[in-house]
C-alpha positions in Angstrom: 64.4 -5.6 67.0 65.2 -4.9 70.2 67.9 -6.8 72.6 65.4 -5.7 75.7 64.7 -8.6 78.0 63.0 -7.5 81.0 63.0 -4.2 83.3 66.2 -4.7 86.1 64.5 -1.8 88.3 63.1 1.6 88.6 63.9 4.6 90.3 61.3 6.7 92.4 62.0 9.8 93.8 61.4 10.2 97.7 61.8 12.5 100.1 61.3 10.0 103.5 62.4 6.7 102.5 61.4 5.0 105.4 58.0 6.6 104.9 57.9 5.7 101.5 58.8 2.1 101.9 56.3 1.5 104.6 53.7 2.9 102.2 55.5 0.8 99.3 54.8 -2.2 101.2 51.9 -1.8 103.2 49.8 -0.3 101.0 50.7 -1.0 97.9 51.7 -4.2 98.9 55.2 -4.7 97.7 57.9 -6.5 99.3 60.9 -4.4 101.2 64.4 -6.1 100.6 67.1 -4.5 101.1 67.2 -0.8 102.5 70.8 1.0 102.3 72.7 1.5 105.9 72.6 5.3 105.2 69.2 5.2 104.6 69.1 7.0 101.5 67.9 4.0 99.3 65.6 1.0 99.8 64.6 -1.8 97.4 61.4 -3.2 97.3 60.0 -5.8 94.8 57.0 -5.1 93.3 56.2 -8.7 91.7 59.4 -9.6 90.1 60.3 -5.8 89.4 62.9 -3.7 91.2 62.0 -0.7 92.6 64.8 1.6 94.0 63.0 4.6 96.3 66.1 7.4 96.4 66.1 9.9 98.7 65.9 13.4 97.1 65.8 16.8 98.7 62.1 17.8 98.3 59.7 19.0 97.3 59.3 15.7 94.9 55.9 16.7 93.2 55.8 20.3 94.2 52.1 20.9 92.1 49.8 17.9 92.1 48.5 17.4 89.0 46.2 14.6 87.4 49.3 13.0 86.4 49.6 14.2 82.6 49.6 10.9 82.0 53.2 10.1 84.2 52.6 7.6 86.4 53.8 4.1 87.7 51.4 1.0 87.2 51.0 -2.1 88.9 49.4 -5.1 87.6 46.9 -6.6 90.2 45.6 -10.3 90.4 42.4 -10.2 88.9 40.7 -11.6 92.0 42.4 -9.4 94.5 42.1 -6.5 92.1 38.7 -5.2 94.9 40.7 -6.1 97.7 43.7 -3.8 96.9 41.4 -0.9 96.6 39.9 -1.2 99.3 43.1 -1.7 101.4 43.7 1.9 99.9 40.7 3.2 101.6 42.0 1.3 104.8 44.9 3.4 104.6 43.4 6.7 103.7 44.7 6.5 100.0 42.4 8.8 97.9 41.5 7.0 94.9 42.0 10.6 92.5 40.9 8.9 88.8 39.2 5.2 87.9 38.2 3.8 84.2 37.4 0.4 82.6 39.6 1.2 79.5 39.5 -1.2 76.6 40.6 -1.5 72.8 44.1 0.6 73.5 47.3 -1.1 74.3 46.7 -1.3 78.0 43.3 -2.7 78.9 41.2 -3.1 81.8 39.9 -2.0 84.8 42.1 0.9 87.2 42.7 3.0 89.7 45.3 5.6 90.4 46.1 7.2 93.9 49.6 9.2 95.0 52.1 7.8 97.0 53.1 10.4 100.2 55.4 12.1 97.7 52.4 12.9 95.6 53.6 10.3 92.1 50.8 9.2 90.8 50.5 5.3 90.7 47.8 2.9 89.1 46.6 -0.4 90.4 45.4 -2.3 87.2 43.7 -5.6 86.5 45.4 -5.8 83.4 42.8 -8.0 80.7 44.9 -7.2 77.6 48.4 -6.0 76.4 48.4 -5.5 72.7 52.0 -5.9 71.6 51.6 -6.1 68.1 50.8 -2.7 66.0 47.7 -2.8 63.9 48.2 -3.4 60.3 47.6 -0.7 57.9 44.5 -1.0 55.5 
């Protein structure tokens, strides 16, 4: 059992945070907060969820890969789920991977594009999350 109540925040690697937090929030379409006066942090909700971009000396992703399966993923309203792609494609976002996946733990429709520092992120209108483990036969 686990004491867990909620995420406080994650950390994302960046090597411009200004950059980053303008494609944080106007792409993505978080919400900036708070930025640090040295510029070397900035917070930015990403519905209810803390994210912390920290500078780092780069490069971040130095080979970009299809992810390996290391990404960050945000849940999208189901009916603005078309809308935030195509805000992507407003931006110049290349949309690198898309699936309908169903029956796992995670279900339903995604995308995932890179951020400027080349993470891999995942827009998701999330249909299911199976928390409980299936029972043995």
């Amino acid at each position: 059992m686990s004491d867990i109540i909620g995420i406080a925040h994650f950390s994302i690697p960046v090597t411009d945070v200004r950059r980053s937090r303008d494609f944080y929030v106007d792409v993505v379409g978080c919400k900036h907060l708070f930025s640090t006066p040295k510029g070397h942090m900035s917070f930015i909700d990403a519905g209810g969820v803390c994210l912390i971009l920290v500078k780092q000396s780069g490069p971040v992703n130095p080979v970009l890969q299809n992810s390996e399966g290391v990404h960050h993923s945000f849940t999208i309203a189901p009916n603005q789920f078309a809308k935030a792609i195509e805000r992507l494609k407003a931006h110049g976002v290349e949309v690198i991977g898309e699936e309908d996946r169903q029956g796992g733990v995670v279900n339903g429709p995604r995308i995932y594009f890179r951020d400027p520092d080349g993470t891999v992120l995942e827009f998701i209108n999330l249909t299911s999350y199976v928390t409980e483990p299936p029972h043995p036969h």
